[in-house]
C-alpha positions as semicolon CSV with decimal commas, in nm:
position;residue;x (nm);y (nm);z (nm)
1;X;11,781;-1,230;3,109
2;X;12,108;-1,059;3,182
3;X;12,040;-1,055;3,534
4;X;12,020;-1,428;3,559
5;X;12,369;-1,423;3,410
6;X;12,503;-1,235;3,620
7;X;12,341;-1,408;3,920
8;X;12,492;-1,728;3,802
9;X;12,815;-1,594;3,808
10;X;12,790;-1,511;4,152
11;X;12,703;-1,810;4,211
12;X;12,938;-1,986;4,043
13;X;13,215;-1,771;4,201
14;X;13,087;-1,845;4,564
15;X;13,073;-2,220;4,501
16;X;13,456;-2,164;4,376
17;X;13,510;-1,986;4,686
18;X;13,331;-2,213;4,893
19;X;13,581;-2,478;4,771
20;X;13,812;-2,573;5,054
21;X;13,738;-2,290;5,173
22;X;13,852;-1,967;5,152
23;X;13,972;-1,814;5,488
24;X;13,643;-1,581;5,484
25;X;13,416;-1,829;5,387
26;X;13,590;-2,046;5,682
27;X;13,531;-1,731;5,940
28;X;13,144;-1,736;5,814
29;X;13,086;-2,106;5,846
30;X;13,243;-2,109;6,198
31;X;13,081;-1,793;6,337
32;X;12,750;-1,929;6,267
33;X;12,840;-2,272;6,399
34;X;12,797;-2,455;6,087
35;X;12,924;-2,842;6,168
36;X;13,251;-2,887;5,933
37;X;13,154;-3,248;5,849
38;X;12,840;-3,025;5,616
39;X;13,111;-2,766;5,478
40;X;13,130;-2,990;5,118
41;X;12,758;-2,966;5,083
42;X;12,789;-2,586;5,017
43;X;12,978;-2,591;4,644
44;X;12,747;-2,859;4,496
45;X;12,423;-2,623;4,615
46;X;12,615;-2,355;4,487
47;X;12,701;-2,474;4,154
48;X;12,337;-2,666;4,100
49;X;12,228;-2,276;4,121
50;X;12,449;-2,137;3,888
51;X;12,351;-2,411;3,616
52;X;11,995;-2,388;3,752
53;X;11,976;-2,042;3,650
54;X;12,133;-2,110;3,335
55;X;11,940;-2,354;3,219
56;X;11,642;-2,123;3,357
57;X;11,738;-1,909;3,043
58;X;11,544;-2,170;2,820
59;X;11,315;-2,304;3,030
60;X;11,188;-1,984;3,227
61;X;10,984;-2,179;3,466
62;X;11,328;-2,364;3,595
63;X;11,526;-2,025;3,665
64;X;11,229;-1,891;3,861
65;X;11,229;-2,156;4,085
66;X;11,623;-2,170;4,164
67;X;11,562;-1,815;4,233
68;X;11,293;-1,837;4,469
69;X;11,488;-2,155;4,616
70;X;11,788;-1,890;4,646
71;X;11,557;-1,615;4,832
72;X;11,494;-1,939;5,082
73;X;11,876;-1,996;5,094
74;X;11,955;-1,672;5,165
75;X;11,639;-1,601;5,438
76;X;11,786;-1,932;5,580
77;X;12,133;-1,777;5,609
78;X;12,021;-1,488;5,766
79;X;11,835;-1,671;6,033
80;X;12,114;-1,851;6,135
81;X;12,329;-1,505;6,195
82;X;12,106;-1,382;6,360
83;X;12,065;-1,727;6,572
84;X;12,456;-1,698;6,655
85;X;12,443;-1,282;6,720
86;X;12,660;-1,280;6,431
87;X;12,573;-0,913;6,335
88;X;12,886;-0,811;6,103
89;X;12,977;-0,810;5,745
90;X;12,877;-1,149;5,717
91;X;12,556;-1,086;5,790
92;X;12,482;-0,757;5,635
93;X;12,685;-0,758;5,350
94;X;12,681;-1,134;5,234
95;X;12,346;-1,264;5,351
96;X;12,153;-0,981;5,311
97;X;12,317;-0,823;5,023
98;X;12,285;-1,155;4,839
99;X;11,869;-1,161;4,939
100;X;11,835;-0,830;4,795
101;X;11,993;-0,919;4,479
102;X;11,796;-1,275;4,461
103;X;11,469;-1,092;4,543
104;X;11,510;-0,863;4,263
105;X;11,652;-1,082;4,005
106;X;11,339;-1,280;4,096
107;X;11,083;-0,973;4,013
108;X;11,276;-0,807;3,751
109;X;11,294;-1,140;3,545
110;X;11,036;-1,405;3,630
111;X;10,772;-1,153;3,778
112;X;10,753;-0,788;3,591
């Protein structure tokens, strides 16, 4: 289950970052357009993942589907960069990194 842990970190870390937020995190919401009146949604989803996963340690079924609900997050994401022809590090690196790592957090521990 070490790779739930560690994806729980992450997102732990990003709901930290998305606290206030950080000047990048700032740069991401407003090149994609996302209305600042929403920003303070974005830690609570963050950290309901992190503790989603956690708890998904003891009951499996739980961390599968924060996951999956993560994969949808981050497909989501990537929609909406693409939707604003936002086609840097932002997009590439955060979005899509982060799908890759959901996806196979997914199969390597709820699927394999």
């Amino acid at each position: 289950m070490w790779p739930v842990v560690v994806l729980a970190v992450i997102q732990f870390g990003d709901g930290v970052l998305c606290v206030g937020p950080v000047r990048f995190v700032r740069e991401c919401f407003e090149g994609v357009g996302f209305p600042r009146r929403w920003w303070w949604v974005t830690p609570p989803v963050k950290f309901a993942a992190a503790a989603g996963l956690v708890a998904g340690i003891w009951v499996p079924v739980l961390g599968a589907v924060t996951v999956w609900a993560l994969v949808g997050y981050f497909v989501v994401a990537i929609s909406t960069h693409v939707r604003a022809r936002d086609f840097g590090r932002n997009l590439f690196l955060n979005a899509v990194g982060m799908l890759v790592v959901c996806v196979l957090v997914g199969l390597y521990s709820f699927v394999l």
